[in-house]
C-alpha positions as CSV (number, residue, x, y, z in Angstrom):
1,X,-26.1,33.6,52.5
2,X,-29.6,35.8,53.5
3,X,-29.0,39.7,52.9
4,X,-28.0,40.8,56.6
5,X,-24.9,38.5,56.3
6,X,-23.9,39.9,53.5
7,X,-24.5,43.5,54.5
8,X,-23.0,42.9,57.9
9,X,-19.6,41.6,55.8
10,X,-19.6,44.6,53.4
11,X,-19.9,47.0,56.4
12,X,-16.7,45.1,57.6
13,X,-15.2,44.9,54.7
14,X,-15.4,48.8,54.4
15,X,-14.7,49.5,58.5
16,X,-11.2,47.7,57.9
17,X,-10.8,49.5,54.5
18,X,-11.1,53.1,56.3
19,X,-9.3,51.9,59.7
20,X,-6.6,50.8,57.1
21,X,-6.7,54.1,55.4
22,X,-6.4,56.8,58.1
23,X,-3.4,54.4,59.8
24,X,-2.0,54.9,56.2
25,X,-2.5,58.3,56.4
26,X,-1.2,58.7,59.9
27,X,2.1,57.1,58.8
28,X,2.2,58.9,56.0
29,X,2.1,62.2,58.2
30,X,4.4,61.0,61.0
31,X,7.1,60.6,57.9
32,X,6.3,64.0,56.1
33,X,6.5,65.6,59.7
34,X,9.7,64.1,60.7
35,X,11.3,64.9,57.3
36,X,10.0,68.3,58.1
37,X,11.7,68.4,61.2
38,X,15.0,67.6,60.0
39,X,14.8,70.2,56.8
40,X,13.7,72.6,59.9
41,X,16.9,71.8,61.7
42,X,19.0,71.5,58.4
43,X,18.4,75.1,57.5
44,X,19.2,76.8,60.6
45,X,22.3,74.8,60.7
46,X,22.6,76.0,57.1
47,X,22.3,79.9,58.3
48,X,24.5,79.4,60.9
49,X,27.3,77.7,58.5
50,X,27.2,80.9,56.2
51,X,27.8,82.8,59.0
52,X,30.5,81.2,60.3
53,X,31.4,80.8,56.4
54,X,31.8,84.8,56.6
55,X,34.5,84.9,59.7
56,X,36.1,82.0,58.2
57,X,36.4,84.5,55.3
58,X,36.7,87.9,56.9
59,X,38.2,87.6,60.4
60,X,37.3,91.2,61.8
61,X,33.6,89.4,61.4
62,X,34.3,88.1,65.0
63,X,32.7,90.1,67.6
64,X,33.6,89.3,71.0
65,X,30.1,88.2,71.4
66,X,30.7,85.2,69.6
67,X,32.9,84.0,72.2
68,X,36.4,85.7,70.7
69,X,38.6,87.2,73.0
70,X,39.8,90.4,71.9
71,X,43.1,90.4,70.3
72,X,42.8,86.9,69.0
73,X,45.0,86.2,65.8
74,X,43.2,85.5,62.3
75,X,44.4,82.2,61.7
76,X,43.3,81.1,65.0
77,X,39.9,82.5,64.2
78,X,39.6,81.0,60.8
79,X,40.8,78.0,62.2
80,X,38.1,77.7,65.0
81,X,35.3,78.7,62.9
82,X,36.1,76.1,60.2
83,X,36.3,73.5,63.1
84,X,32.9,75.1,63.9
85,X,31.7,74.5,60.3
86,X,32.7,71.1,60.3
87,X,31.0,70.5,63.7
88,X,27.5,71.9,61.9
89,X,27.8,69.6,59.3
90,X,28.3,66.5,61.6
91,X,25.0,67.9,63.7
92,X,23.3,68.1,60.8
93,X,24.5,63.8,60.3
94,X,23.2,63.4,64.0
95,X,19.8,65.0,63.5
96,X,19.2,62.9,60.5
97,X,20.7,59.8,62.0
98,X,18.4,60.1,65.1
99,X,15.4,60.4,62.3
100,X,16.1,57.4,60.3
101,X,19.4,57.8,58.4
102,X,20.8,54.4,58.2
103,X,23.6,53.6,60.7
104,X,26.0,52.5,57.8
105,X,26.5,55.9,56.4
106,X,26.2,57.8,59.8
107,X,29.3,55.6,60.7
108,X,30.9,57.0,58.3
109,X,30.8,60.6,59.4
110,X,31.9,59.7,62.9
111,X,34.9,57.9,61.5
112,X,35.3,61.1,59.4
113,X,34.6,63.2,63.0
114,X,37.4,61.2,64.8
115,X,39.7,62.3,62.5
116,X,39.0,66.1,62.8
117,X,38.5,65.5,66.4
118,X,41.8,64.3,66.8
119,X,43.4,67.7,66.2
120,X,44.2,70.3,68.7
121,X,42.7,73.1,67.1
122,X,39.4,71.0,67.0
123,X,39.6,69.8,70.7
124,X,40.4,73.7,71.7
125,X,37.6,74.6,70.1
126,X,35.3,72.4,71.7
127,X,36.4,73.5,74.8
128,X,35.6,76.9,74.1
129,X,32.1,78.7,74.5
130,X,31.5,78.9,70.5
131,X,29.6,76.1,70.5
132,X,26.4,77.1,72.9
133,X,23.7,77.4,70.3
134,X,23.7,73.5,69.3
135,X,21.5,70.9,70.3
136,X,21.3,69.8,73.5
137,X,21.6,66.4,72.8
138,X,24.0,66.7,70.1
139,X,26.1,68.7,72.8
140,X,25.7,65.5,75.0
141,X,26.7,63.2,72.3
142,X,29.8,65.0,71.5
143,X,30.8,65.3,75.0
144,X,30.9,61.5,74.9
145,X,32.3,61.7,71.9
146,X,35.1,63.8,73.1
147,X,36.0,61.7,75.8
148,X,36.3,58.8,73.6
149,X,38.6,60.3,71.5
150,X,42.2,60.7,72.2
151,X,44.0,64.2,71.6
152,X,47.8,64.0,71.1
153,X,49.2,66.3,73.7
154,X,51.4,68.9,71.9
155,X,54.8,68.5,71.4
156,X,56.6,71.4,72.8
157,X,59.5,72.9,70.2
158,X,63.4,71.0,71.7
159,X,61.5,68.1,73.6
160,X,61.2,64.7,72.8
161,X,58.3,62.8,72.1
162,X,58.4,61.1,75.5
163,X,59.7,64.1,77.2
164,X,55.9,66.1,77.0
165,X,54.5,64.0,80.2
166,X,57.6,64.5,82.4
167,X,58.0,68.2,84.8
């Protein structure tokens, strides 16, 4: 083998160890910038959970600016902004599911989610204008999600079961 073989092969050899190196690298970044994203995301989620932690405590918290009419008992308010709380958590899920979280434990929150979606109070909530500030796409997924999931109609006090759909 003369010298400019063997030069031209080290060259090579060092061309595909750098090319190899900053792909690494770029990974590497991609990763660290996604999992940036979703502690990004997390935390405001986080702020807003305290503060909805706070009405859920202290009722008189609720301004009519966060979408509370005036005059609107305290349990109903707790109620809705512990829906609200459980909603945060499950965006949080989504977020982290549409960054990588494996399928097989972001089933389980939407089986968990069915559940609390099932109730009245949850599906009332949802309906109201309490739940502007989340992700657009989140928004879109519950909206699916919503429709996909049955709500019992209530079951008026003296009527029968099968007596609800009848006028």
């Amino acid at each position: 083998m003369n010298n400019a073989v063997f030069q031209l092969m080290v060259q090579a050899t060092s061309i595909l160890a750098l090319t190899g190196g900053l792909i690494y690298a770029a990974l590497q970044f991609r990763g660290w910038r996604t999992a940036q994203y979703v502690t990004n995301f997390t935390e405001l989620v986080k702020l807003q959970l305290e503060l909805r932690k706070m009405v859920v405590d202290d009722p008189t918290l609720a301004i009519p600016g966060l979408g509370v009419p005036p005059g609107t008992r305290p349990e109903d308010i707790r109620s809705d902004f512990y829906n609200l709380m459980q909603l945060s958590l499950f965006e949080i899920a989504w977020c982290s599911h549409s960054k990588g979280l494996t399928d097989n434990y972001f089933n389980s929150w939407v089986t968990n989610m069915a559940e609390v979606a099932q109730r009245p109070a949850f599906h009332a909530m949802w309906q109201s204008n309490r739940t502007k500030i989340m992700h657009d796409g989140f928004r879109q997924y519950m909206n699916t999600f919503m429709g996909d999931t049955v709500v019992p109609a209530p079951v008026l006090p003296g009527r029968a079961l099968g007596d609800t759909m009848k006028k």
